[in-house]
C-alpha positions as CSV (number, residue, x, y, z in Angstrom):
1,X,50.5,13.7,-20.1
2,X,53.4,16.0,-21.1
3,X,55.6,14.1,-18.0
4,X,55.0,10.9,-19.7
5,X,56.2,12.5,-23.6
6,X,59.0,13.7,-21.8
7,X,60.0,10.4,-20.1
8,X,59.6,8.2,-23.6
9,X,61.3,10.7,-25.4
10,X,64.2,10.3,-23.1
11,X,64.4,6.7,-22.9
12,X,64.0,6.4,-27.2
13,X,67.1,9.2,-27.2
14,X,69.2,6.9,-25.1
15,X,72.2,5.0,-26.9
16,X,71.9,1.2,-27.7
17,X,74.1,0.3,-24.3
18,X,72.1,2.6,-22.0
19,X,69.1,0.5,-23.6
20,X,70.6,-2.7,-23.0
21,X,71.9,-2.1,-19.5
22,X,67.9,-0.9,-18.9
23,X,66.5,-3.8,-20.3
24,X,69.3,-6.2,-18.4
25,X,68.0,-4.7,-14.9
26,X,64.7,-5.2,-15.9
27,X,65.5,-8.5,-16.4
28,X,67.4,-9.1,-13.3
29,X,64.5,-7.1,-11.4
30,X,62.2,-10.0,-13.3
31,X,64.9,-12.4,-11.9
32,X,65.6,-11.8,-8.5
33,X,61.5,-11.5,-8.3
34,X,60.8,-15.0,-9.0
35,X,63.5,-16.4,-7.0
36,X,61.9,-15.2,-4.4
37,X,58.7,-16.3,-4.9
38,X,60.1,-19.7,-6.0
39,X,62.1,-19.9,-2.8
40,X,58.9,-19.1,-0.6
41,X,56.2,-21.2,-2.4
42,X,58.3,-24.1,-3.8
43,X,57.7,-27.0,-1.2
44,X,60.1,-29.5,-2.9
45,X,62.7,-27.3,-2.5
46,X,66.0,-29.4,-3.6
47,X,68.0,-28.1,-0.2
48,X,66.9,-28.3,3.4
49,X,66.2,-25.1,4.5
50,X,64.4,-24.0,8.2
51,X,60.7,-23.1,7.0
52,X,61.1,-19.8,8.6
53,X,64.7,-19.5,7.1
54,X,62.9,-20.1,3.5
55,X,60.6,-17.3,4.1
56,X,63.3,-14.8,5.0
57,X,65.6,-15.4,2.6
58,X,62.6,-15.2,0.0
59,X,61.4,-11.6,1.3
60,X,64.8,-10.6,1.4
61,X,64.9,-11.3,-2.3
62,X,62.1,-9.9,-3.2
63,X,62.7,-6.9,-1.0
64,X,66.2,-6.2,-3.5
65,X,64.4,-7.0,-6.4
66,X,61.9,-4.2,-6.1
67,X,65.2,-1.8,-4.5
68,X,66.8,-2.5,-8.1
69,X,63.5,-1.4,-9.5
70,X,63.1,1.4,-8.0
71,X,67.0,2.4,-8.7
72,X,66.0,1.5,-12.3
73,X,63.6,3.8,-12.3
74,X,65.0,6.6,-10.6
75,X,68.1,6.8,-13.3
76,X,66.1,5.8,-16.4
77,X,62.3,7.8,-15.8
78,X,63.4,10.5,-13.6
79,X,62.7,14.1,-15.5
């Protein structure tokens, strides 16, 4: 419980362009995400792509999404 104090306190004491550079990579985390999933799942997909090709390229996005997350994490919730 005291961990988690600690790691709010430190992300309220940050300065309004730390915030906003958090928030943006949460965003982009959000972003990259759903591109992914879009990429996989969308079967009307405006450009002819190799089904397999879709699939990869997909994982691979979701694979950098969740490597900015964890980056995002590591510099923002680390004690």
């Amino acid at each position: 419980m005291n961990g988690l104090r600690n790691s709010t306190r430190k992300f309220s004491q940050k300065s309004p362009t730390q915030r906003f550079l958090s928030i943006l990579g949460l965003a982009m985390f959000a972003f990259y995400f759903t591109l992914g999933m879009l990429i996989i799942f969308w079967t009307g997909f405006p450009i002819e792509i190799d089904p397999t090709y879709k699939k990869l390229f997909g994982i691979l996005l979701i694979v950098y999404s969740f490597m900015r997350f964890a980056r995002l994490w590591q510099n923002n919730f680390r004690q």
